[in-house]
C-alpha distance (Angstrom), angle and dihedral (degrees) to the residues before:
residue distance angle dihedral
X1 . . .
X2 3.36 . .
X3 4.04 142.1 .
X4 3.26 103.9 -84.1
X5 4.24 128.5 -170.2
X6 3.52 91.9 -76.6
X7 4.07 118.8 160.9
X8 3.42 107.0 -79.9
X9 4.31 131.0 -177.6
X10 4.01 110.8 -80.3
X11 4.23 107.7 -104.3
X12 3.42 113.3 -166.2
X13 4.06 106.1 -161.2
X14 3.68 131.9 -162.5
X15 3.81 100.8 -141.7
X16 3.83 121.8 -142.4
X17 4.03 117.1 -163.5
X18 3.91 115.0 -137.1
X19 4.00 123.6 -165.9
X20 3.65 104.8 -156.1
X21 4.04 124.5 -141.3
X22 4.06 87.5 -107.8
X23 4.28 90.9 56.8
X24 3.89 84.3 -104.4
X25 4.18 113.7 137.7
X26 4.43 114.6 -138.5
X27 3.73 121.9 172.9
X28 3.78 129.9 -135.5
X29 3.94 109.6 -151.6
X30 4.01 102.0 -160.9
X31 4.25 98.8 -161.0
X32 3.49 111.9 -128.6
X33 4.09 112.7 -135.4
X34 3.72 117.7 -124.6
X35 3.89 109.5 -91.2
X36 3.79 154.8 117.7
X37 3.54 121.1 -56.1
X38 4.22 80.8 -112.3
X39 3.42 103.9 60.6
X40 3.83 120.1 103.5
X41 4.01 96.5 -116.3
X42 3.73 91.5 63.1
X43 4.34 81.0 76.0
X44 3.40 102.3 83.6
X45 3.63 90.1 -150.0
X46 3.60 95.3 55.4
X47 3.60 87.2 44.5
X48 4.29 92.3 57.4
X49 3.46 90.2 31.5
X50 4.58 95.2 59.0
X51 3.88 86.8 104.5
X52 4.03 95.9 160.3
X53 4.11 86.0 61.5
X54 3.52 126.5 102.8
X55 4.00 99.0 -105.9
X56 4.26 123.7 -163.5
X57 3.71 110.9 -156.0
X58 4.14 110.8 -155.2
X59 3.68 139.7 -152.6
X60 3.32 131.2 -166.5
X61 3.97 133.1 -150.3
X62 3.98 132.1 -111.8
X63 3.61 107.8 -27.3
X64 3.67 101.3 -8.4
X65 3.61 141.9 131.3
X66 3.73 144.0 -176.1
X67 4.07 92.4 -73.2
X68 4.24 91.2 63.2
X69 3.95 104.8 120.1
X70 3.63 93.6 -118.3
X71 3.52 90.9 51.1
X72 3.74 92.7 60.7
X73 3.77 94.8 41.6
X74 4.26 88.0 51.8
X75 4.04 83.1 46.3
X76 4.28 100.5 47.6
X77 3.59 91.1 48.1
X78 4.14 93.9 40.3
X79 3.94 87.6 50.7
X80 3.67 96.8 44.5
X81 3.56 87.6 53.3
X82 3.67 88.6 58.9
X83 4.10 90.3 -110.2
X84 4.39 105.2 137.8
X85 3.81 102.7 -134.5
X86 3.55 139.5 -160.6
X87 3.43 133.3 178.4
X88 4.11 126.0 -149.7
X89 3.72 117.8 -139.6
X90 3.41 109.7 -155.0
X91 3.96 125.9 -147.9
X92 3.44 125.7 -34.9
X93 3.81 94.3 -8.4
X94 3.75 136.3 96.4
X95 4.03 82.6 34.1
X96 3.88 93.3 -73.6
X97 4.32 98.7 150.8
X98 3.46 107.4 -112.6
X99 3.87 116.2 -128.2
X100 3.87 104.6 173.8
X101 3.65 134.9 58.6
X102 4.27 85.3 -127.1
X103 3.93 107.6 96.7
X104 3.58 130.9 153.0
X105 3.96 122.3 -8.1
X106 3.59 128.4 157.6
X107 3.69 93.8 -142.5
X108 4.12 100.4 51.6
X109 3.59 106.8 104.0
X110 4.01 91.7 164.8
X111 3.84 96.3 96.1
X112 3.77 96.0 46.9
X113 3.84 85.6 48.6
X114 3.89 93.7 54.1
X115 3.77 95.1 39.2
X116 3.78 94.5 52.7
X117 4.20 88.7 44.8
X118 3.49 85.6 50.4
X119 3.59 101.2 57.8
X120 3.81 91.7 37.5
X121 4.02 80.8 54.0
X122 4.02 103.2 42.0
X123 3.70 113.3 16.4
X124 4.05 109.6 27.6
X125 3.52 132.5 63.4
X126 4.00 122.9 -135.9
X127 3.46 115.7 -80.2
X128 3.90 103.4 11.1
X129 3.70 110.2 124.3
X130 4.74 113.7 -94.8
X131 3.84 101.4 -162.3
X132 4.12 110.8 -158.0
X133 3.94 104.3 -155.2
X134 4.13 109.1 172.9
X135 3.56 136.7 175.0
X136 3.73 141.2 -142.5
X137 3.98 102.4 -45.1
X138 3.38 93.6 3.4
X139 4.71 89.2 50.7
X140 3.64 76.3 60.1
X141 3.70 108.3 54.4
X142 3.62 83.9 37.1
X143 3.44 99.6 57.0
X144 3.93 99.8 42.3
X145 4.03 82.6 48.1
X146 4.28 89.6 58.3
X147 3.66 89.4 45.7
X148 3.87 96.1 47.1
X149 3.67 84.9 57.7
X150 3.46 105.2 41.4
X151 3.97 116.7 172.0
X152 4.41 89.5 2.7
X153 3.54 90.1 60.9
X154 3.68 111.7 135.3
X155 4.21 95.7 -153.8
X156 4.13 111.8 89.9
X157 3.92 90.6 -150.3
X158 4.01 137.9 -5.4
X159 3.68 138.8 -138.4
X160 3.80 123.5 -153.2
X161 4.14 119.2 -168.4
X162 3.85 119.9 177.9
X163 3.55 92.8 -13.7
X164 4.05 115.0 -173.5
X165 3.72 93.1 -144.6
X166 3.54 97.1 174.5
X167 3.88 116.8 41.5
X168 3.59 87.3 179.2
X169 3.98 90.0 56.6
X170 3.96 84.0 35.2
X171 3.65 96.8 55.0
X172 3.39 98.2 56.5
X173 3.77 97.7 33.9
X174 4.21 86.7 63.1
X175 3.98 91.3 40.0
X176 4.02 98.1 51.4
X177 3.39 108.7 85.6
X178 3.98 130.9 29.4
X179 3.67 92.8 -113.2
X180 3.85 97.7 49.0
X181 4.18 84.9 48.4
X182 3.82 93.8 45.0
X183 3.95 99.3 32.8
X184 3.93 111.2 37.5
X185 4.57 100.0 7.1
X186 3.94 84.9 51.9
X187 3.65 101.2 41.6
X188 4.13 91.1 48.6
X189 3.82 88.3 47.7
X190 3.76 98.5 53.5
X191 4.05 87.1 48.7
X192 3.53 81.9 61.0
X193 3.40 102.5 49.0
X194 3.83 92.3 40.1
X195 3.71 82.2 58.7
X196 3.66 98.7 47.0
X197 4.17 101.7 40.3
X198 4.04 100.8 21.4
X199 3.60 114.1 29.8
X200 3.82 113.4 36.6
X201 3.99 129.9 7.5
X202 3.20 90.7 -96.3
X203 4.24 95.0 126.7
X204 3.61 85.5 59.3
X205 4.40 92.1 57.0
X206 3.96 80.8 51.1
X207 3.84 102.8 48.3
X208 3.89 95.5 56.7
X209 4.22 83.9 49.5
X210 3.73 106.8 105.9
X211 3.79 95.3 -140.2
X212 3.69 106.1 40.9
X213 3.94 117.9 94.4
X214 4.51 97.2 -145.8
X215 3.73 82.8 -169.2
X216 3.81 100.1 53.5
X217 3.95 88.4 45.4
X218 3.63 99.1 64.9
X219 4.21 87.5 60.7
X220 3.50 98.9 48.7
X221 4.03 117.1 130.9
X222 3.72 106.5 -176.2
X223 3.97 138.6 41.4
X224 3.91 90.5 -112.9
X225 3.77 97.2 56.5
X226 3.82 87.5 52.4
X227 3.86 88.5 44.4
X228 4.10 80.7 50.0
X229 3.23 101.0 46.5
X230 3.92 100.7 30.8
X231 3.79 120.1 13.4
X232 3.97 102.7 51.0
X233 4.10 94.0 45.3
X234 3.93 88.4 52.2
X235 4.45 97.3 35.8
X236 3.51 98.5 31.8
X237 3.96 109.8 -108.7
X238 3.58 124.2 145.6
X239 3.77 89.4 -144.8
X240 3.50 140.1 10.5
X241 3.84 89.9 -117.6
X242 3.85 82.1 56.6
X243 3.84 88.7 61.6
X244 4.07 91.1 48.1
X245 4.02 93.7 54.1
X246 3.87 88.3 46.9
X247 4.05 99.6 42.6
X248 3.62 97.3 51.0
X249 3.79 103.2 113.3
X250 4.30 84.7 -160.7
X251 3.51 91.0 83.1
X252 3.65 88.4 56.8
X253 3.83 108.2 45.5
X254 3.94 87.3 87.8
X255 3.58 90.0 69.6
X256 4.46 94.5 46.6
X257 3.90 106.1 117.3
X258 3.61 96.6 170.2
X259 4.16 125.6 82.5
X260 3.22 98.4 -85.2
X261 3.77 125.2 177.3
X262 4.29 122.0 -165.9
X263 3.81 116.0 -163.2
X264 4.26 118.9 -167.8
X265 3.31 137.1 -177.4
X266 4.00 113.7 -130.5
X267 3.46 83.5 -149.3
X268 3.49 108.4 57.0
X269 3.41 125.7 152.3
X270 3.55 104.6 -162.4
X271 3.85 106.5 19.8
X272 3.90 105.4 48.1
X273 3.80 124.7 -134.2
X274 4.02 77.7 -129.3
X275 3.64 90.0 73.3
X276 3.68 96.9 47.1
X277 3.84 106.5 118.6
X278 3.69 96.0 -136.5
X279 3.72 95.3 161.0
X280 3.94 100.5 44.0
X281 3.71 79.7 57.2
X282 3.85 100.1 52.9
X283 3.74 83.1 52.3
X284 3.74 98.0 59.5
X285 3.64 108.1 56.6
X286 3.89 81.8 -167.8
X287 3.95 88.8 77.0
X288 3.66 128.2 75.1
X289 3.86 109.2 -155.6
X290 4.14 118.8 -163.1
X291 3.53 124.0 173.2
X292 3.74 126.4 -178.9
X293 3.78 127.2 -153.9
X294 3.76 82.9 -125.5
X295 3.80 144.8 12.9
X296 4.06 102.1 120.4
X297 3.63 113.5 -139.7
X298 4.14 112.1 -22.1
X299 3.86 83.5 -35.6
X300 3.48 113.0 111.0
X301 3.43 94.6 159.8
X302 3.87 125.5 -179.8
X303 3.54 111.0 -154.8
X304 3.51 130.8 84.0
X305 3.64 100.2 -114.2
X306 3.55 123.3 43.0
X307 4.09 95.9 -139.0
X308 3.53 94.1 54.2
X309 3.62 121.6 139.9
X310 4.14 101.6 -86.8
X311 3.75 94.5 -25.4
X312 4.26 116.3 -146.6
X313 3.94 111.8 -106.0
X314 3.65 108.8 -153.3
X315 3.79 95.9 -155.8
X316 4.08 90.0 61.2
X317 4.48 85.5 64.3
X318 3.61 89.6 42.5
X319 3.72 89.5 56.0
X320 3.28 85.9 45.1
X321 3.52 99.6 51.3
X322 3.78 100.1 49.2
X323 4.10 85.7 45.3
X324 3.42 80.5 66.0
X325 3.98 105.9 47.6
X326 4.06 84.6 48.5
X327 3.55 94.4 50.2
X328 4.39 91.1 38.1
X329 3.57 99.4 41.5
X330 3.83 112.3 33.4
X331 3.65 93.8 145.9
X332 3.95 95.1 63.6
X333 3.91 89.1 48.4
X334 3.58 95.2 84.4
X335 4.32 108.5 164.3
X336 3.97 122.3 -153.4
X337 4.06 117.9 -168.8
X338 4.07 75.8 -147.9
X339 3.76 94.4 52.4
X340 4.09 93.2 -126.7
X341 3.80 103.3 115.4
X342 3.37 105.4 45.5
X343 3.99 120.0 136.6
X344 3.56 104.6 -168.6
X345 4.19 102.2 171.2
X346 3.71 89.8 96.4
X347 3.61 89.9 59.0
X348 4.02 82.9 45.4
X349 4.16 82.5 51.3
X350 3.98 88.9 57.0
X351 3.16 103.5 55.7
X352 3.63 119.6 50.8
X353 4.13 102.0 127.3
X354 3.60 104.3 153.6
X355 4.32 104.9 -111.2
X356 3.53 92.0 -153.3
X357 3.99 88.7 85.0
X358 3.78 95.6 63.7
X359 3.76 108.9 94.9
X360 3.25 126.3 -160.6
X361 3.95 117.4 -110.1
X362 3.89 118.6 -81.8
X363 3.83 130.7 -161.9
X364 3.02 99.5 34.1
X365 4.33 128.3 121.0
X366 3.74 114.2 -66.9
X367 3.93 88.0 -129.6
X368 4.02 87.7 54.3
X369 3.89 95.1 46.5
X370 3.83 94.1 42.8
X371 3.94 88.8 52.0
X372 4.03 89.0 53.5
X373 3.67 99.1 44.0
X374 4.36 84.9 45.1
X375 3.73 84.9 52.6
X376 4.25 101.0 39.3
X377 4.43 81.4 51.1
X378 3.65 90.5 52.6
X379 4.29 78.3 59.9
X380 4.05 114.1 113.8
X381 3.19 124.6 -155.4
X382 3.81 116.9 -105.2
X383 3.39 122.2 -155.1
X384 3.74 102.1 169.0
X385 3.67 124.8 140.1
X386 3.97 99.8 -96.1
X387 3.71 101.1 10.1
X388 3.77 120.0 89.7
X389 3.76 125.6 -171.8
X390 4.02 106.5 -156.7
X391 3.67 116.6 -151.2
């Protein structure tokens, strides 16, 4: 199951255009808290410009933006919590023009890098706390980018949701069965090619590149053929499997010294709870690993039927809640690039959301709910030291 369109809050953003070293255009979407049209934060200088306030930098998965329902939930409760929030759109989606032939690839960590330097640079003042909170595609990129840097990384603290982990693992989790390639593969690749031919110029980036065939991109069927035929020309790669092997941000948790907490979904239809890195994360006390039985795909909704009005999403309090034990309890946080000196209880402090209110998914085909509740019983319980399985 995945996060579908449900209703989600109204965000208004104040959007902030960023040319990137490489010629590539990203967006930063500063959310704009609820309030009279008097009140400071409705300048959107003032608003950029609030650099002793706790500030939450977001990133969305595959084709996303800042307007994605779980976005907005993340965003209402990080605002109401007095958090200032804004939300990176990476290339070619959320509208941002697109002005290089580079687009999407799991294993480019260079935007992330500049965006997060740039806020440290322009908009934040030393020593006030820079949440990273990322989901799905963008968990990934943001967790290979944290462990690239290790102990120079500019974020205070991260937060991981549905994370692939593995695109190796991934890859041939979402290309197994006909209704993983026809369901979830298909649907991701259309995004993509919406993106590319329909809503930006994109096509026209990729027709002037030497090595990409325009006319064999509009037939494509799978996210590996448009990896083949689009992502290894434009980022280098030999293969797409050579892309896979480099993006997956498990190789890279081993080097994470910042608090760091990972949240999965058991019952994940696109990244598997095979690919979960359960033991790179016992051996960085650093990370905080929870996995519920279920959750779907970043949806982690709490009420008991999916097409309720504005359903709860319990991952959006958990954020919250940890948000809250970084920004409380700084002095208990201590990081280690050797992974030695790590007090993790406040972490433990933050998030204490009561499981029990995520329900499982209802509606849905018996053949799809049978295969999640055969998977979620498969579950063991893990009682490790920094890895929680909710239930």
């Amino acid at each position: 199951m995945v996060a579908l369109s449900t209703t989600a809050p109204v965000i208004r953003y104040d959007r902030q255009l960023l040319t990137l070293s490489d010629g590539g255009t990203v967006s930063l979407d500063w959310a704009i808290p609820a309030s009279s049209p008097d009140d400071p934060f409705h300048d959107s200088h003032v608003l950029r410009n609030r650099t002793t306030q706790p500030t939450v930098l977001m990133f969305h998965g595959l084709t996303g933006s800042s307007d994605e329902p779980y976005i907005r939930k993340t965003v209402k409760r990080l605002l109401h919590d007095g958090w200032r929030v804004a939300v990176m759109n990476a290339r070619g989606c959320g509208r941002n023009p697109v002005t290089s032939s580079k687009l999407c690839c799991p294993a480019y960590t260079h935007d992330v890098r500049e965006v997060v330097a740039f806020v440290c640079t322009h908009h934040i003042a030393k020593g006030v706390p820079l949440m990273g909170i990322g989901f799905s595609l963008g968990a990934n990129i943001l967790l290979k980018y944290v462990g690239e840097e290790g102990a120079a990384c500019l974020l205070t603290a991260a937060v991981s949701v549905a994370n692939p982990y593995d695109f190796v693992v991934t890859n041939l989790h979402i290309t197994h069965s006909w209704f993983h390639r026809w369901v979830y593969n298909a649907a991701m690749t259309r995004s993509l090619l919406r993106m590319v031919f329909d809503e930006t110029n994109a096509h026209e980036h990729l027709t002037k590149h030497p090595a990409v065939d325009i006319a064999l991109l509009r037939n494509i069927k799978t996210l590996t053929e448009y990896d083949h035929h689009v992502s290894r020309h434009t980022f280098g790669y030999l293969t797409p499997m050579d892309i896979y092997r480099d993006a997956s941000s498990a190789a890279y948790l081993k080097h994470i010294a910042i608090p760091t907490l990972c949240i999965s979904a058991h019952d994940d239809p696109i990244c598997p709870h095979t690919a979960i890195p359960y033991e790179e994360c016992r051996s960085n006390p650093n990370i905080v690993l929870a996995v519920t039985h279920s959750g779907g795909h970043v949806g982690f909704f709490t009420s008991q039927h999916l097409f309720d009005d504005e359903p709860g999403m319990w991952c959006a309090d958990v954020i919250a809640q940890y948000c809250d034990g970084i920004f409380r309890y700084p002095d208990d946080l201590q990081t280690s690039v050797h992974g030695t000196d790590h007090d993790v209880q406040a972490c433990r402090r933050a998030t204490t959301v009561d499981v029990t209110s995520l329900r499982s998914y209802q509606g849905w085909s018996s053949g799809l709910r049978y295969w999640q509740q055969n998977r979620a019983d498969q579950a063991g319980e893990i009682r490790e030291p920094n890895v929680v399985c909710a239930s």
